[in-house]
PDB file of N, CA, C and O in Angstrom:
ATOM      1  N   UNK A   1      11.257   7.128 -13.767  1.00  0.00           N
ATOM      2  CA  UNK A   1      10.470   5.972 -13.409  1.00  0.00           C
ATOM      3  C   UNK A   1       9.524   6.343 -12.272  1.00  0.00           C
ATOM      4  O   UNK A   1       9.998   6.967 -11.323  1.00  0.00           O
ATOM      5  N   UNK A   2       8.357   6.050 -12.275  1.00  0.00           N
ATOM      6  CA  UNK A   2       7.681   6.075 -11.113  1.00  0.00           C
ATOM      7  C   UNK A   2       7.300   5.350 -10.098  1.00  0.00           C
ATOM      8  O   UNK A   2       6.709   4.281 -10.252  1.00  0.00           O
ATOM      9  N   UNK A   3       7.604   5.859  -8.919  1.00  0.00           N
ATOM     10  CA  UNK A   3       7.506   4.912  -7.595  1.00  0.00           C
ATOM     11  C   UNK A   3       6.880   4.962  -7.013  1.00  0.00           C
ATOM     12  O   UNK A   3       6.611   5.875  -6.233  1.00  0.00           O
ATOM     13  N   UNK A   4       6.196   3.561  -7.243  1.00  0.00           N
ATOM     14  CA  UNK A   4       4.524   3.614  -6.495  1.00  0.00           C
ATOM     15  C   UNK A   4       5.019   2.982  -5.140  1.00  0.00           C
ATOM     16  O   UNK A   4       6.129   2.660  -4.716  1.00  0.00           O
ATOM     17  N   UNK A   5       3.425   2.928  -4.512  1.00  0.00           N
ATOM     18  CA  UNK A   5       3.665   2.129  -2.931  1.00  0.00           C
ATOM     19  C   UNK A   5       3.465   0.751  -2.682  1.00  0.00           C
ATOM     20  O   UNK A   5       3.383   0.237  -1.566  1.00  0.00           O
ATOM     21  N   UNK A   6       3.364  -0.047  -4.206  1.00  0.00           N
ATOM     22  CA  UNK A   6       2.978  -1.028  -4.283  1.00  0.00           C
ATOM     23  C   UNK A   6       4.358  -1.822  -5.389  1.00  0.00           C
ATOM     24  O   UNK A   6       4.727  -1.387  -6.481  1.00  0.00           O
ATOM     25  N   UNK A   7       4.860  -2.996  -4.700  1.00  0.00           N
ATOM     26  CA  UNK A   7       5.835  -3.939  -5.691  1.00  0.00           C
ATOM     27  C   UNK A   7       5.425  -5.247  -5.798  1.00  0.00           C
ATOM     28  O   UNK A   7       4.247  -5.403  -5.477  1.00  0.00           O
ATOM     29  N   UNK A   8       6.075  -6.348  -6.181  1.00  0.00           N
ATOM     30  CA  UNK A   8       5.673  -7.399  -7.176  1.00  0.00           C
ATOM     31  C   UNK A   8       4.656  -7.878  -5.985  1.00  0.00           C
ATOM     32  O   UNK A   8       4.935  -7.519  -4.841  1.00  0.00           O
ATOM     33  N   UNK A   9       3.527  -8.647  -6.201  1.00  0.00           N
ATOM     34  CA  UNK A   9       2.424  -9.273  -5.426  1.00  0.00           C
ATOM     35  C   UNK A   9       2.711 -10.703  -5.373  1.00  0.00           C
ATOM     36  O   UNK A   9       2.935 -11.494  -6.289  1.00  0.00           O
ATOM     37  N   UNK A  10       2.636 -10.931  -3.642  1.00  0.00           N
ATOM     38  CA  UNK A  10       2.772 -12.224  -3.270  1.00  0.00           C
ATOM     39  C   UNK A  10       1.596 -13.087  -3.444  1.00  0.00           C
ATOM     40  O   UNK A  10       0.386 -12.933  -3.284  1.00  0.00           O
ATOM     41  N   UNK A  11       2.622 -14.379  -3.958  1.00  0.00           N
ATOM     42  CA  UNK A  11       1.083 -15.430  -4.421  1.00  0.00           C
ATOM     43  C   UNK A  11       0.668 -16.352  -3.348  1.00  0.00           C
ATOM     44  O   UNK A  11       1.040 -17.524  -3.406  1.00  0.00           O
ATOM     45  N   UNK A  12      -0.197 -15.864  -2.202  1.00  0.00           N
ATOM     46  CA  UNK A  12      -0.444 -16.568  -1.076  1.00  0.00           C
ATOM     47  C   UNK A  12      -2.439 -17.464  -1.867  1.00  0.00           C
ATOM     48  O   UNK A  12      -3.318 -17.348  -2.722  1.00  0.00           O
ATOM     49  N   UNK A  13      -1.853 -18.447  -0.404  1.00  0.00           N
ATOM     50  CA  UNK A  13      -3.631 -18.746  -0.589  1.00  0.00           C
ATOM     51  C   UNK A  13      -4.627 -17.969  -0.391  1.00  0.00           C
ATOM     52  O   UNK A  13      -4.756 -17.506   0.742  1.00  0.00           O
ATOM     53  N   UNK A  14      -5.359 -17.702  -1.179  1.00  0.00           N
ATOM     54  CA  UNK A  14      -6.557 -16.935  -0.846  1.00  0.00           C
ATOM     55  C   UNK A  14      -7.654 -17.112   0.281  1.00  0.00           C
ATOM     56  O   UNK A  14      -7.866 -18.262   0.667  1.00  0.00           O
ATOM     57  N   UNK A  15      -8.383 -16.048   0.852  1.00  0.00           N
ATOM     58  CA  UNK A  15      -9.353 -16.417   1.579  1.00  0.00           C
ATOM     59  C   UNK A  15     -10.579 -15.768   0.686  1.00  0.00           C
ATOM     60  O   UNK A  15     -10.407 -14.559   0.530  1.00  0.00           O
ATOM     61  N   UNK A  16     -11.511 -16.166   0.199  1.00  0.00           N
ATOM     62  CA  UNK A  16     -12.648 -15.180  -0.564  1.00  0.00           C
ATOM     63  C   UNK A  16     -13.368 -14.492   0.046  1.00  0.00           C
ATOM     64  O   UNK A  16     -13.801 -14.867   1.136  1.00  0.00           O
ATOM     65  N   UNK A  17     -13.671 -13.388  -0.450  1.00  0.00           N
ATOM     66  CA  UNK A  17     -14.750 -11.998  -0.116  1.00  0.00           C
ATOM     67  C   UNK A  17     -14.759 -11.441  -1.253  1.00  0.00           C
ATOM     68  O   UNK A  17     -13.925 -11.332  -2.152  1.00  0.00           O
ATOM     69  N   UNK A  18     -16.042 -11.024  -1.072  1.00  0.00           N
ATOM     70  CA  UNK A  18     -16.582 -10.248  -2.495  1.00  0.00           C
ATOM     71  C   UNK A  18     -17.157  -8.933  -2.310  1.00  0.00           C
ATOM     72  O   UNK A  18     -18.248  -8.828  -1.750  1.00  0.00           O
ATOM     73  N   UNK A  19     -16.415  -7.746  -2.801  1.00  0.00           N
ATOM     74  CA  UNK A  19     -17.034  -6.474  -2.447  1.00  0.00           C
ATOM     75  C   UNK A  19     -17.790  -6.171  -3.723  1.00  0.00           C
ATOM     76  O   UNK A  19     -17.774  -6.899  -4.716  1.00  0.00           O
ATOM     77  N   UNK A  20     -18.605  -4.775  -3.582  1.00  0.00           N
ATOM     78  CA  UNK A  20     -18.921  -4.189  -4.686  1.00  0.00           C
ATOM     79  C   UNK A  20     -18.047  -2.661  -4.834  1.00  0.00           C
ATOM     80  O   UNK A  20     -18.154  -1.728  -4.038  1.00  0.00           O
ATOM     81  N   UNK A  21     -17.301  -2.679  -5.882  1.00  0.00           N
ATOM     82  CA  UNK A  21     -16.540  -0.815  -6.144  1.00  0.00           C
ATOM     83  C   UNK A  21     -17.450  -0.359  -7.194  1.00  0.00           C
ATOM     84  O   UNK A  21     -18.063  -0.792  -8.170  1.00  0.00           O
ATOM     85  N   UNK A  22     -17.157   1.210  -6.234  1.00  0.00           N
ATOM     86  CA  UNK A  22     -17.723   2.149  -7.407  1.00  0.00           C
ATOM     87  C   UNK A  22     -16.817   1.975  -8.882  1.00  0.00           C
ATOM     88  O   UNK A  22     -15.659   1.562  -8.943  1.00  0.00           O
ATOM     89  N   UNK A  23     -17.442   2.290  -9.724  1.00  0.00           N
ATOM     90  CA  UNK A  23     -16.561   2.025 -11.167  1.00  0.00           C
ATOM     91  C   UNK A  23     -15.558   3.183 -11.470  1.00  0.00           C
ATOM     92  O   UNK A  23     -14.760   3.147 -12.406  1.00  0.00           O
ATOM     93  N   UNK A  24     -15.641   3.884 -10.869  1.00  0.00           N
ATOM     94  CA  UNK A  24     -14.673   4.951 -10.821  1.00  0.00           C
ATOM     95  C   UNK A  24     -13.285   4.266  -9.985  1.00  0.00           C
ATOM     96  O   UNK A  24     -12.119   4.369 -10.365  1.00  0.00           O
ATOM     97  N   UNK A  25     -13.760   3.558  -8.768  1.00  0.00           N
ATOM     98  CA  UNK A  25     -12.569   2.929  -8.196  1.00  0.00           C
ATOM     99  C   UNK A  25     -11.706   2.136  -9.163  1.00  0.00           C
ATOM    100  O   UNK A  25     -10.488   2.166  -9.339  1.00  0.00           O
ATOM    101  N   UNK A  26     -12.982   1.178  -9.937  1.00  0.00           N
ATOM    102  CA  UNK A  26     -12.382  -0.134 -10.481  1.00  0.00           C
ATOM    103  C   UNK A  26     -12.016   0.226 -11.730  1.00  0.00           C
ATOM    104  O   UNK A  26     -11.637  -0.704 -12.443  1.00  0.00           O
ATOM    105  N   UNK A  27     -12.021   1.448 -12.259  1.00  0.00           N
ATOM    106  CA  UNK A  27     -11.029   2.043 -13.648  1.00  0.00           C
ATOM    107  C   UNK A  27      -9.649   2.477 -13.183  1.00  0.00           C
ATOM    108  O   UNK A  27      -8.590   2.515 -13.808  1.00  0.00           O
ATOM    109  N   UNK A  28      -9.992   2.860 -11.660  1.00  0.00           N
ATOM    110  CA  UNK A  28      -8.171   3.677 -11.251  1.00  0.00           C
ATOM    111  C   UNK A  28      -7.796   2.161 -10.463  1.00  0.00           C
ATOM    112  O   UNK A  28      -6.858   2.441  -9.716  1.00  0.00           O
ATOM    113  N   UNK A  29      -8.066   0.935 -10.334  1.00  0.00           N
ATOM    114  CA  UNK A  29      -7.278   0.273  -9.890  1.00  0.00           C
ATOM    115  C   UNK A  29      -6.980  -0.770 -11.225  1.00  0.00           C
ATOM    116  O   UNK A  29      -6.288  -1.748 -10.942  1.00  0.00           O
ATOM    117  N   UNK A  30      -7.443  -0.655 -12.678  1.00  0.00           N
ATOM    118  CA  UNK A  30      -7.118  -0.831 -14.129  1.00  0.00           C
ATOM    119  C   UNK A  30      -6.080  -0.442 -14.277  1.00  0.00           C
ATOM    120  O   UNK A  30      -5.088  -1.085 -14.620  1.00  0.00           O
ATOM    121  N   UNK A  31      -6.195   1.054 -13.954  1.00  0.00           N
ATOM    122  CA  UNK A  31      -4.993   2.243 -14.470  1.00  0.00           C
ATOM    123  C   UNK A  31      -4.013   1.694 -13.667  1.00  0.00           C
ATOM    124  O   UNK A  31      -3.115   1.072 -14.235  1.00  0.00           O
ATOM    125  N   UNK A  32      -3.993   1.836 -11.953  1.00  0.00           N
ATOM    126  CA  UNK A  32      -2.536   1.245 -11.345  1.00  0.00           C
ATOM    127  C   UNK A  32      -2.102   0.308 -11.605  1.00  0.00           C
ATOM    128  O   UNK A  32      -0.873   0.372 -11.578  1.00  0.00           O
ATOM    129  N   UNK A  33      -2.730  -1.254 -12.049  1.00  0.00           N
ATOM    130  CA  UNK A  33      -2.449  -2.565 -12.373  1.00  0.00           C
ATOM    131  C   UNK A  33      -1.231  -2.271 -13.563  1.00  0.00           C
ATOM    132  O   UNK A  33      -0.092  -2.736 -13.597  1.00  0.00           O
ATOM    133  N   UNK A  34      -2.069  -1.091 -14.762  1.00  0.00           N
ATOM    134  CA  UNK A  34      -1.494  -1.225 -15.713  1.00  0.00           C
ATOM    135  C   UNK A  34       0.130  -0.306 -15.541  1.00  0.00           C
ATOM    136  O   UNK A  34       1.103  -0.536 -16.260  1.00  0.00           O
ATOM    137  N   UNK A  35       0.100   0.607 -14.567  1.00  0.00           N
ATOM    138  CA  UNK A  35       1.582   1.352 -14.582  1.00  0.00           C
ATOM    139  C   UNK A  35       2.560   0.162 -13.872  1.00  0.00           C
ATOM    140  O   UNK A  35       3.629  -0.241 -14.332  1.00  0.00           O
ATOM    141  N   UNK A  36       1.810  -0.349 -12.457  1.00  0.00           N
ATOM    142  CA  UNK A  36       2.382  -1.397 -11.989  1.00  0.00           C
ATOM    143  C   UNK A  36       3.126  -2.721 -12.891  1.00  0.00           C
ATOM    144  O   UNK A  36       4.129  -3.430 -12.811  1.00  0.00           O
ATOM    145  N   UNK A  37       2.163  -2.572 -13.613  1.00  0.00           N
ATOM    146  CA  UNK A  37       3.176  -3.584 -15.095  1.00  0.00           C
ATOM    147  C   UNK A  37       4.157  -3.346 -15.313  1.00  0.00           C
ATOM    148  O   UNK A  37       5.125  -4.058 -15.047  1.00  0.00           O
ATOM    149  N   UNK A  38       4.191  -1.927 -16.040  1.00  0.00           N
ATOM    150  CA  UNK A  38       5.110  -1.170 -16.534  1.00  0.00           C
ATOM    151  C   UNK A  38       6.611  -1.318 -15.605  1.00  0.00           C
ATOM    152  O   UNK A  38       7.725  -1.751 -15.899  1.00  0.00           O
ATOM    153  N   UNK A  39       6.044  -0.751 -14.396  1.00  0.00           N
ATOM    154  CA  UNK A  39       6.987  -0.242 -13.722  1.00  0.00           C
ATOM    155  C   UNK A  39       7.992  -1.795 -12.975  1.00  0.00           C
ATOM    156  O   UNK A  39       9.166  -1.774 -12.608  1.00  0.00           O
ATOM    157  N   UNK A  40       7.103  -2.902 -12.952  1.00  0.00           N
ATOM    158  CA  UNK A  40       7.843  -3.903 -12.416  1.00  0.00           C
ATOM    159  C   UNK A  40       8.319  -4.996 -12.936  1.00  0.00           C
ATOM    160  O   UNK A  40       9.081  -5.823 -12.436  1.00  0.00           O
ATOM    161  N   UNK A  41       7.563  -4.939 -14.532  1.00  0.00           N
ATOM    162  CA  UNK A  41       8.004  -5.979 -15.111  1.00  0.00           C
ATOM    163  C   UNK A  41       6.906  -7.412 -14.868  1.00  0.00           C
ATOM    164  O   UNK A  41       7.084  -8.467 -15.476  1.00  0.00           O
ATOM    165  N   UNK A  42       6.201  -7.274 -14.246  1.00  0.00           N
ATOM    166  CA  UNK A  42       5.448  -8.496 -13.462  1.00  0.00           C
ATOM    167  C   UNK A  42       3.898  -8.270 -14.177  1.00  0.00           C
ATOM    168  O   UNK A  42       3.096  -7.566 -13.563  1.00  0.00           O
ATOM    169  N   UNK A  43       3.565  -8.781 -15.268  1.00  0.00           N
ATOM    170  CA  UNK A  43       2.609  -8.832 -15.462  1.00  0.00           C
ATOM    171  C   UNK A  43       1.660  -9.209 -14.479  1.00  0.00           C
ATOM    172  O   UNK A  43       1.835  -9.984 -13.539  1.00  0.00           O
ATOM    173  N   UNK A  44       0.159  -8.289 -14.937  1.00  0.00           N
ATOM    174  CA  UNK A  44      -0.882  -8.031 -13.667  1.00  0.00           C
ATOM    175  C   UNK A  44      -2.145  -8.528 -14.358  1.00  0.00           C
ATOM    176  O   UNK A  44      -3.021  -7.667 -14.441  1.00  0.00           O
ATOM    177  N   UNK A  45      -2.394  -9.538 -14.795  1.00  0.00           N
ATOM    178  CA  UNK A  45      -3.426 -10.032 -15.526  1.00  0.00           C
ATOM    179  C   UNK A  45      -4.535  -9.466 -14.839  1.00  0.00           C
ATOM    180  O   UNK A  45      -5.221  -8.539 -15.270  1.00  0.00           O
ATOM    181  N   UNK A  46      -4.700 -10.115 -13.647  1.00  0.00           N
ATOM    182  CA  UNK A  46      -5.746  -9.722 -12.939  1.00  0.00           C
ATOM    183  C   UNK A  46      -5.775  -8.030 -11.453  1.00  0.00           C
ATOM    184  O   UNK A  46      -4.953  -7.826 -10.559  1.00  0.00           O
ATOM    185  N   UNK A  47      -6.640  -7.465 -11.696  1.00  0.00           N
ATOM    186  CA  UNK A  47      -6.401  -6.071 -11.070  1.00  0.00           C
ATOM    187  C   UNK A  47      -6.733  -5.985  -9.544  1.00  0.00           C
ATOM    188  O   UNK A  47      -6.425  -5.132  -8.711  1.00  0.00           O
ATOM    189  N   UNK A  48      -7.587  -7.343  -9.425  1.00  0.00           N
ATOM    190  CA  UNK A  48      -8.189  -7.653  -8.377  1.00  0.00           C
ATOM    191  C   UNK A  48      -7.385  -7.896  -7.656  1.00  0.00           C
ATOM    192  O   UNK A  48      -7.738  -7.726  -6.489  1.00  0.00           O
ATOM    193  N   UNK A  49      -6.149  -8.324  -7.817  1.00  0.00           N
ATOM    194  CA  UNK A  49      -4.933  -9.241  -7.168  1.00  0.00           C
ATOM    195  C   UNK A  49      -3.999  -7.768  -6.129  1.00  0.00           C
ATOM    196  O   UNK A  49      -3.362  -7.951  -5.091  1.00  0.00           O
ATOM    197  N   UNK A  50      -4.228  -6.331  -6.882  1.00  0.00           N
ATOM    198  CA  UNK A  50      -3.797  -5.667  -6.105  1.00  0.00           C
ATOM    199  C   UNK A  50      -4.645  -4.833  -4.766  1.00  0.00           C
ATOM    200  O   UNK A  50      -4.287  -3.717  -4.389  1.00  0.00           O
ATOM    201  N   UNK A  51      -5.498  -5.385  -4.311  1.00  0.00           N
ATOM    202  CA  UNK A  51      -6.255  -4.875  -3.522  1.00  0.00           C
ATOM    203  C   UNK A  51      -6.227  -5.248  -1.540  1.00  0.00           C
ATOM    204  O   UNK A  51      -6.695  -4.775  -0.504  1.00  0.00           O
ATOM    205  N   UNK A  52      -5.426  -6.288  -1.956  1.00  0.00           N
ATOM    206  CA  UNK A  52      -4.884  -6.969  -0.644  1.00  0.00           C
ATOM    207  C   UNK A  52      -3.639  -6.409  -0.538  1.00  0.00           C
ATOM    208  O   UNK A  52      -3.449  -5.861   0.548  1.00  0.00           O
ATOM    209  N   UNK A  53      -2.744  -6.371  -1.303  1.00  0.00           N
ATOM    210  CA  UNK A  53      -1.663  -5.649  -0.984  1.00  0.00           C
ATOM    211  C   UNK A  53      -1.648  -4.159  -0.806  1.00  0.00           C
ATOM    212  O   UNK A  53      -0.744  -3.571  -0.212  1.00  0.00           O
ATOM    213  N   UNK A  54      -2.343  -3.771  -1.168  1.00  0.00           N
ATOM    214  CA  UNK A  54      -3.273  -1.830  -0.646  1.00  0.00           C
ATOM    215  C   UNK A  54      -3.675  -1.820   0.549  1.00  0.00           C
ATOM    216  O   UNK A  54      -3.214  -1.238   1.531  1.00  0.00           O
ATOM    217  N   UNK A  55      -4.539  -2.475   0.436  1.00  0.00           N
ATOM    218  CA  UNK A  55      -5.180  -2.941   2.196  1.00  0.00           C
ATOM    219  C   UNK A  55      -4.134  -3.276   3.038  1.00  0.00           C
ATOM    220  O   UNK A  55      -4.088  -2.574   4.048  1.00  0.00           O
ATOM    221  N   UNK A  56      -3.475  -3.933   2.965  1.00  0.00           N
ATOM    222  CA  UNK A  56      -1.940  -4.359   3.742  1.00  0.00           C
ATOM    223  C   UNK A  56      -1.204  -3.152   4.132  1.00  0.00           C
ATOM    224  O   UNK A  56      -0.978  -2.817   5.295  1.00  0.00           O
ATOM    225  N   UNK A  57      -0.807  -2.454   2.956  1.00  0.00           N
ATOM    226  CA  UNK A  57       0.263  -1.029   3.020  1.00  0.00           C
ATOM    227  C   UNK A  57      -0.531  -0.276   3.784  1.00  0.00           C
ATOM    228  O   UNK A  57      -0.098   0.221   4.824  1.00  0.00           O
ATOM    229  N   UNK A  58      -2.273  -0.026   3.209  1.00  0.00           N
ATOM    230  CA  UNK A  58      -2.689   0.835   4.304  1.00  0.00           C
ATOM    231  C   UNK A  58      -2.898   0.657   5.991  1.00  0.00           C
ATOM    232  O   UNK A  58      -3.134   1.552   6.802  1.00  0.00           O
ATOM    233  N   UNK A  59      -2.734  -0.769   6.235  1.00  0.00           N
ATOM    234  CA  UNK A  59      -2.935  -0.815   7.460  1.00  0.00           C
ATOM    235  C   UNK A  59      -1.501  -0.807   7.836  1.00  0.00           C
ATOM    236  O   UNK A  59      -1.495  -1.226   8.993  1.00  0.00           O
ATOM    237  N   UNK A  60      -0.605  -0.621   7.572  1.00  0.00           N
ATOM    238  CA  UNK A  60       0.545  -1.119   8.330  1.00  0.00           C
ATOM    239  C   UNK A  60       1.348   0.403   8.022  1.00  0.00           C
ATOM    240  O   UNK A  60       2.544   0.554   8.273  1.00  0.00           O
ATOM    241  N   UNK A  61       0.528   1.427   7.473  1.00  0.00           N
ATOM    242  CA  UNK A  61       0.984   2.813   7.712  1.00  0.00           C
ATOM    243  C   UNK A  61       0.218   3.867   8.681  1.00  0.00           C
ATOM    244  O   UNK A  61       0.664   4.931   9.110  1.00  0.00           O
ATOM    245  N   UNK A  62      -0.831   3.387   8.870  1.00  0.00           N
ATOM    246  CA  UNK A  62      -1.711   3.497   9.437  1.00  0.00           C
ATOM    247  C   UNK A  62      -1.493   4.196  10.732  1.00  0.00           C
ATOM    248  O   UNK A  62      -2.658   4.093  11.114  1.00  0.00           O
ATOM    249  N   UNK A  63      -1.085   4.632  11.401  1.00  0.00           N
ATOM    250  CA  UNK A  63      -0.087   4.561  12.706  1.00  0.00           C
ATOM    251  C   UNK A  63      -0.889   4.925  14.037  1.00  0.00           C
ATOM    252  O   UNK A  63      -0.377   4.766  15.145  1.00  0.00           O
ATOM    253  N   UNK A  64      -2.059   5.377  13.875  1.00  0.00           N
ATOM    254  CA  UNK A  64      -3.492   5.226  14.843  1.00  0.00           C
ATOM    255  C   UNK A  64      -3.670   3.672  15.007  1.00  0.00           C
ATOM    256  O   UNK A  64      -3.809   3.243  16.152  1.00  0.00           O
ATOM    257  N   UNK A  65      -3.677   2.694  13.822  1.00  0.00           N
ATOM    258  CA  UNK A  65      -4.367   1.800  13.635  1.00  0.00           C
ATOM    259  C   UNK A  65      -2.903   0.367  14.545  1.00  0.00           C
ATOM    260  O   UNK A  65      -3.077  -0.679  15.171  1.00  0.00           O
ATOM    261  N   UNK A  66      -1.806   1.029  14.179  1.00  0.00           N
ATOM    262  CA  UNK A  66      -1.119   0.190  13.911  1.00  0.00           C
ATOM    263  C   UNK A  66      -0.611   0.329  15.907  1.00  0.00           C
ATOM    264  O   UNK A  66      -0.145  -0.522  16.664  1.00  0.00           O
ATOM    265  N   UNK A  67      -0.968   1.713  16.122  1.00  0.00           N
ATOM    266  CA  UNK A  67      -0.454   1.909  17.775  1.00  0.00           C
ATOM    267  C   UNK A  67      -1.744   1.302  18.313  1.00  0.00           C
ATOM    268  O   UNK A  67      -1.472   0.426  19.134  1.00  0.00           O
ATOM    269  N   UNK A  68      -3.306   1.492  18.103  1.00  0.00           N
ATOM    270  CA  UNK A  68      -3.910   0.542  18.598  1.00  0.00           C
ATOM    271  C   UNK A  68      -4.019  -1.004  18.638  1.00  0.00           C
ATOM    272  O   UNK A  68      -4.277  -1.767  19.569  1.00  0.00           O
ATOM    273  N   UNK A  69      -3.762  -1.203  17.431  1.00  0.00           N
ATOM    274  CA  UNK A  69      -3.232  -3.024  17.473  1.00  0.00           C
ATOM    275  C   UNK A  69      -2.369  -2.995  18.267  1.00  0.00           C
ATOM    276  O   UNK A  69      -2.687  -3.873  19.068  1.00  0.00           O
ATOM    277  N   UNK A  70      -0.997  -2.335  18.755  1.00  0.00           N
ATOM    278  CA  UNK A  70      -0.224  -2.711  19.386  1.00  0.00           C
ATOM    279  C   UNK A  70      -0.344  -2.923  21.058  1.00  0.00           C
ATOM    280  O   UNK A  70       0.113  -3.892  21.664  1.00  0.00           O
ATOM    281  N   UNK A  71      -1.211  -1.565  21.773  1.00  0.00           N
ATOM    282  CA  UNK A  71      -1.734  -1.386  22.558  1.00  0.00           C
ATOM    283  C   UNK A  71      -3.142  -2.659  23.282  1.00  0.00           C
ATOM    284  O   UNK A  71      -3.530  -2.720  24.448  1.00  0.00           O
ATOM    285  N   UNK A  72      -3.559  -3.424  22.207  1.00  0.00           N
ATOM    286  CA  UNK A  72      -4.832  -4.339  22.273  1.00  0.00           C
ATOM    287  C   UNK A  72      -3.960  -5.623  22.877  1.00  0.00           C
ATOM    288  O   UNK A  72      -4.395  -6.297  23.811  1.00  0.00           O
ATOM    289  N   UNK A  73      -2.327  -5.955  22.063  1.00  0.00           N
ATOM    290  CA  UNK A  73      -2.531  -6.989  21.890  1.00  0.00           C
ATOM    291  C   UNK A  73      -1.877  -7.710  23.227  1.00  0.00           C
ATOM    292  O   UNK A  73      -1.115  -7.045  23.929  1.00  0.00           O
ATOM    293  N   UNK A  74      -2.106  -8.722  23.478  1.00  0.00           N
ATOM    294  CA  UNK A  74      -1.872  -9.042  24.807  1.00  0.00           C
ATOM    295  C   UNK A  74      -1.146 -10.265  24.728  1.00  0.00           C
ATOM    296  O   UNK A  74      -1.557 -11.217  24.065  1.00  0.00           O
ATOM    297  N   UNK A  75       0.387 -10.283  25.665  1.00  0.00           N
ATOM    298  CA  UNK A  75       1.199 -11.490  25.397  1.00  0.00           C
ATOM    299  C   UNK A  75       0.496 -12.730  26.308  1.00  0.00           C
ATOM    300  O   UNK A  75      -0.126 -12.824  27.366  1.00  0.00           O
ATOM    301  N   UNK A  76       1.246 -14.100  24.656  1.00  0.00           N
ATOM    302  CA  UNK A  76       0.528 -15.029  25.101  1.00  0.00           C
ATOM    303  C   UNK A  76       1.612 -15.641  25.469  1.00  0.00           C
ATOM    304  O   UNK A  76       2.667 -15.810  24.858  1.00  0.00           O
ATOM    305  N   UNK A  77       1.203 -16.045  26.771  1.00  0.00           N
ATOM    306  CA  UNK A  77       2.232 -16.927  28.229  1.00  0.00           C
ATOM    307  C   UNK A  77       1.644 -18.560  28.136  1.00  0.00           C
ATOM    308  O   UNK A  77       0.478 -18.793  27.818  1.00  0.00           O
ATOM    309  N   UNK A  78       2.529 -19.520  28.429  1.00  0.00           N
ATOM    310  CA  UNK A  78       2.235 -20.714  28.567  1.00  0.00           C
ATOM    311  C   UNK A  78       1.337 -21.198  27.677  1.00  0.00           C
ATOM    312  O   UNK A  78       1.053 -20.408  26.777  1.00  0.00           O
ATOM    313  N   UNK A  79       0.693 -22.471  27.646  1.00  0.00           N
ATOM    314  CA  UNK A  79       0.115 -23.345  27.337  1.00  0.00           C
ATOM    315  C   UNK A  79      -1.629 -22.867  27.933  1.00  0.00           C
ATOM    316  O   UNK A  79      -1.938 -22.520  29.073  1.00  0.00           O
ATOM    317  N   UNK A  80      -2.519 -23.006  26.734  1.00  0.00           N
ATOM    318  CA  UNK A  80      -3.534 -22.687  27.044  1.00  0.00           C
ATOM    319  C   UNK A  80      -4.236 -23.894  28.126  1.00  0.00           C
ATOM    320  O   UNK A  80      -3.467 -24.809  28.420  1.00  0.00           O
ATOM    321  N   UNK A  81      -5.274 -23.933  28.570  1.00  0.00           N
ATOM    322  CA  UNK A  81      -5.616 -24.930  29.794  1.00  0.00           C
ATOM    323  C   UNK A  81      -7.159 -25.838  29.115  1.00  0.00           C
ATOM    324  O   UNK A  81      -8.326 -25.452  29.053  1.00  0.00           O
ATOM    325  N   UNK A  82      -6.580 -27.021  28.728  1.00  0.00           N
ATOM    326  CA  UNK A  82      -7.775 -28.120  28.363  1.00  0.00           C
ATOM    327  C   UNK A  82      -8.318 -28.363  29.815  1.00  0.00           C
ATOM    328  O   UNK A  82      -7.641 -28.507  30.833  1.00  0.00           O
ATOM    329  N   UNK A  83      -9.981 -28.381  29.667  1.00  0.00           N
ATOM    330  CA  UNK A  83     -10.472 -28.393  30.433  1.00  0.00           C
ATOM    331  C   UNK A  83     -11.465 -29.906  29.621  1.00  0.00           C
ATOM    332  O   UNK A  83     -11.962 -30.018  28.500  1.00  0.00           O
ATOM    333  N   UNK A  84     -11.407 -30.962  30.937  1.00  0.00           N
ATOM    334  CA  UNK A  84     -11.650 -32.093  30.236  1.00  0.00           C
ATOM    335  C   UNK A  84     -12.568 -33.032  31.363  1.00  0.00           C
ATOM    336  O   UNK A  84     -12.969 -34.153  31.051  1.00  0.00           O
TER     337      UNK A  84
END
């Protein structure tokens, strides 16, 4: 069986953006949709649907990306201050 880096896709609300892929991309993300079938049982009607969850895995392996987010982020203390 083959084990990809990608499993069943969560059905959240969407936010829209629209890229343009080279067609070379958008035949190998055909091809993964279609092993991803295979391999999970979870039909993948749409191919588009795995591109957020790629983007996800890649940022959260990322480990430049993921030690600078960590490094940026700054704890939030108390109640922000209405100014009125």
């Amino acid at each position: 069986m083959t084990k990809l880096k990608l499993g069943p896709i969560a059905d959240e609300k969407p936010v829209k953006l629209t890229v343009e892929l080279p067609a070379a991309v958008h035949r190998d993300l055909v091809a993964y949709a279609e092993v991803l079938s295979r391999t999970t049982g979870q039909a993948t009607s749409d191919p588009a649907k795995l591109i957020v969850p790629m983007i996800e895995h890649f940022m959260a392996t990322d480990r430049a990306f993921v030690k600078a987010r960590r490094s940026n982020a700054q704890p939030r203390t108390g109640t922000p201050a209405i100014s009125g």
